[in-house]
N, C-alpha and C positions, 0 to 999 in steps of 0.2 A: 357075202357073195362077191366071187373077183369079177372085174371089171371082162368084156370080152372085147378083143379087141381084132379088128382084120387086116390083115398085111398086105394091101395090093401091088406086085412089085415082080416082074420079070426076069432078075436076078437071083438065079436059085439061091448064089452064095449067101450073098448080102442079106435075103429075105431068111434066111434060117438063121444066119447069126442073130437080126434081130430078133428071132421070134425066141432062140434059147435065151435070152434077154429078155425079155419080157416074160419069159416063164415063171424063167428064174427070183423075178418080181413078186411072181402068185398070179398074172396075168392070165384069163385063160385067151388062146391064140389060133386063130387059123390062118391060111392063107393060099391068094389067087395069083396065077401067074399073067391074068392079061385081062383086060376091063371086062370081057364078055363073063366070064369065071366069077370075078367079083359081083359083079351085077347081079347073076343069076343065085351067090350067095349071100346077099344082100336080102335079094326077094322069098329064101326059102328058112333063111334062120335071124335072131335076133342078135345085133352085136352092138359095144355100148360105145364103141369110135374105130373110126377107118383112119391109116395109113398106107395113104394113095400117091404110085409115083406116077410124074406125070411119060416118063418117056417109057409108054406102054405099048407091047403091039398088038394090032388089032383099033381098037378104040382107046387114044390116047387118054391121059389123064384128065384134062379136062373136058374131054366131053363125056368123058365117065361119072365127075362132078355134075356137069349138067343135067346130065340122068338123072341123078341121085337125087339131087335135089327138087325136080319136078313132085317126089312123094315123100320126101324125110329130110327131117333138120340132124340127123346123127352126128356127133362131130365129125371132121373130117382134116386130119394135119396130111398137107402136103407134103411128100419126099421128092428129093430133084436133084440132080447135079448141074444145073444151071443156075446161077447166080445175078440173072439182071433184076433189074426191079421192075420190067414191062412183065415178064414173068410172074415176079410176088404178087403186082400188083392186078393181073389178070384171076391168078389162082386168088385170091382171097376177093375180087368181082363177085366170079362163079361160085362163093356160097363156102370159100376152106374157111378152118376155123384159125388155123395156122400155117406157118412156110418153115420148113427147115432144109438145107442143103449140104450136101453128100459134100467130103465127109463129113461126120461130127461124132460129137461125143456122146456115148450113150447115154450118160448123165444129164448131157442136154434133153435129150429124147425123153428120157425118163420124167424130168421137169416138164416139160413143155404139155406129156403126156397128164401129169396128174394137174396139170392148171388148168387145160384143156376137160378134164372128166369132172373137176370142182368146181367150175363156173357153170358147165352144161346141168350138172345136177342142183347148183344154189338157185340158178334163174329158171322160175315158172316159165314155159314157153307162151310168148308174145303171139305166134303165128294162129291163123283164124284158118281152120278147116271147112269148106265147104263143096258139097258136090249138088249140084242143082241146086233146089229151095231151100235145103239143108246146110246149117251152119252150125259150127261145134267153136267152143270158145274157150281154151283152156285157163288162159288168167279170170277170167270172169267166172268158169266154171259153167257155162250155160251152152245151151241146144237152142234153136230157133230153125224153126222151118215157115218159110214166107213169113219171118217177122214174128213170128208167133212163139213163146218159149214153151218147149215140152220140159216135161217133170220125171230125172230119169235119177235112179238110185246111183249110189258111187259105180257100184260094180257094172253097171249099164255105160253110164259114161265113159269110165275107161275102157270097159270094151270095145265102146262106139271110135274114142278117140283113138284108139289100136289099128281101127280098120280106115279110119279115116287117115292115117299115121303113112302108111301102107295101101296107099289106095290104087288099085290097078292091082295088085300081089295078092297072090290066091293064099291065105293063111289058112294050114290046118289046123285042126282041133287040138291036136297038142302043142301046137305054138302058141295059139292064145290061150291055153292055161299057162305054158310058163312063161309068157308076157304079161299076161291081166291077171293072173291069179297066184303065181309065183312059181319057181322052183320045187318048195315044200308042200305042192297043195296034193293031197291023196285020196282024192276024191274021182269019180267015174267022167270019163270025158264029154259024157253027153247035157254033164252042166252046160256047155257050151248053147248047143243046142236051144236048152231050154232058153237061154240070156239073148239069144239070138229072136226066139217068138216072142220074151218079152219087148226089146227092141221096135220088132215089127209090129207088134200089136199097138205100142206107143205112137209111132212115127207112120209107118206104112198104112194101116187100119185105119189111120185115125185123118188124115190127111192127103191119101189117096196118091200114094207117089210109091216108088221101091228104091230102098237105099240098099240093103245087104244083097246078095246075088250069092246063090248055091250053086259051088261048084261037085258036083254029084262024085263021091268016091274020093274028094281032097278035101275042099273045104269050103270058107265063104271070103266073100271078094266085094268091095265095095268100087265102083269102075265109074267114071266121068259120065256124063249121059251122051248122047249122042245125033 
């Protein structure tokens, strides 16, 4: 399965050159012309690293980063045509995985790209998911709700960690099958569903809190409390 990868980037030219570049790779590719675009394709589909420039209008590049990062570690390399290092050193602060600067060499790109997607995929994530009493632990592989460990099967977990992954983002039903269940899976989409009442019968029923949230006619949404 090819890598997906988002182009955020203001520049009609420059963003189609790269993106016939990256096709051309086997990459599959789309792309936003200004942070609000991106954002919004960020939150409705799955992608496996972002290249984000920062001189965007609208909501520049870093605070696009910033966003991003409030709900997902996805990589994310830098595009820029400014060269200081308060710069590099700011973008890669706010959570980039990389900096690269206008011009360069495809080849650069192209490297920086597959070190960037082989490091994100060789390292377990370290980062500890939690929305209220609920905590998700992906190197440890565990669930805790006030301290307490729930007993949830693979397929539960990664659902869970999907929605916790993405939290604020209304996922539909067919995005967590072809996030938690795969591309090939040919199966009716109200598996979902079902993994969803397991979930709650686990977690919800059992300890008296609500973590998934139905959005009636989209999807389900796990959202910060309030």
């Amino acid at each position: 399965m090819s890598a997906r990868i988002l182009i955020i980037e203001d520049e009609a030219k420059f963003a189609r050159f790269v993106e016939m570049e990256l096709s051309y790779e086997g990459y599959s590719v789309s792309k936003a012309s200004d942070g609000r675009d991106g954002l919004e394709l960020l939150a409705s589909d799955s992608f496996d690293l972002v290249l984000l420039d920062i001189m965007l209008p609208g909501l520049n590049g870093m605070e696009v980063l910033r966003r991003i990062r409030r709900s997902s570690s996805i990589p994310v390399i830098m595009l820029t045509a400014r060269d200081s290092v308060m710069d590099k050193v700011a973008g890669l602060d706010h959570g980039a995985d990389d900096y690269i600067t206008k011009p360069f060499a495809i080849e650069e790109l192209l490297a920086r790209i597959r070190t960037t997607l082989r490091k994100n995929a060789a390292a377990p994530s370290q980062e500890v998911f939690s929305v209220g009493l609920l905590q998700l632990d992906p190197a440890k592989h565990m669930v805790t709700v006030n301290h307490k460990q729930v007993d949830l099967t693979k397929r539960e977990f990664d659902l869970l960690q999907y929605l916790l992954e993405n939290k604020g983002n209304v996922l539909s039903r067919e995005a967590l099958l072809e996030n938690v269940w795969g591309f090939d899976f040919e199966g009716e989409t109200n598996v979902v569903d079902v993994y969803i009442r397991f979930l709650r019968a686990k977690i919800d029923e059992v300890f008296g809190i609500k973590t998934i949230a139905t959005v009636r006619g989209v999807g389900y949404v796990i959202r910060d409390e309030e």
